[in-house]
LUMKOL-157404 format. One record per residue (C-alpha): residue in one letter; x, y, z. Coordinates in steps of 0.5 Angstrom, whole numbers, plus 500, padded with zeros to 3 digits. Layout:
<pts>
aXYZ...
</pts>
This chain:
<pts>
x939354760x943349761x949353761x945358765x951361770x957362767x964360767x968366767x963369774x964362777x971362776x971369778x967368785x972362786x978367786x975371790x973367795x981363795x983371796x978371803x980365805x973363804x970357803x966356797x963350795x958348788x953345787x946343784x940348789x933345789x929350788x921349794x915353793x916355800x915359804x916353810x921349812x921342807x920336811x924330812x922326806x922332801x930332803x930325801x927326795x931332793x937328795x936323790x934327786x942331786x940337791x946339795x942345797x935347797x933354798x926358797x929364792x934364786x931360781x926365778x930371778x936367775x931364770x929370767x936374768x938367763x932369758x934376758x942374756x945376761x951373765x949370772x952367778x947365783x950365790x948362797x948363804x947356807x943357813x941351816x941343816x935341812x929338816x931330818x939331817x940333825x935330829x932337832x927341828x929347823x927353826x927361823x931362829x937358827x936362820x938368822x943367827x947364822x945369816x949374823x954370823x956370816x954377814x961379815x965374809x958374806x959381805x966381804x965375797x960381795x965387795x970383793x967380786x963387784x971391785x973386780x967385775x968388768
</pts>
């Protein structure tokens, strides 16, 4: 698992995004139980602990895609600052405005990596 997302696709997605003109980033995703919002002092324990995101998905899905063999990307959709980063609480609200606003490019990156997968 401790090369679980692999160089070839991560390589790819990076092409992908530079051809949209997307700005794409890579980092560690720390995954919480959930399905509420973390508090201000989990962010900073996560912080620690390496996170440049948290998210409520991802990890068991890409956990059992790696036992099976299969390669992987995991893609993310940031849509929100973490509770104690701005000062005003999260909301699901602001979840899903963001995830309106970025549906196009988000979608865009997707048809994009899928056409050149082989």
């Amino acid at each position: 698992m401790s090369d679980l997302y692999t160089k070839r696709l991560r390589g790819l997605v990076r092409t992908c995004g530079e051809n949209l003109g997307l700005s794409l980033r890579e980092g560690v995703y720390y995954f919480a139980v959930g399905p509420q919002f973390e508090t201000p002092a989990e962010i900073r324990a996560m912080r620690i602990l390496g996170a440049d995101a948290v998210g409520m998905s991802t990890v068991t899905e890409a956990l059992t895609c790696g036992h099976m063999g299969m390669d992987l990307i995991a893609l993310s959709l940031i849509s929100n600052m973490a509770a104690g980063v701005l000062d005003q609480p999260v909301t699901g609200e602001e979840v899903d405005e963001t995830g309106r606003r970025s549906a196009a490019d988000f979608s865009a990156l997707i048809r994009e990596i899928v056409s050149r997968l082989e």
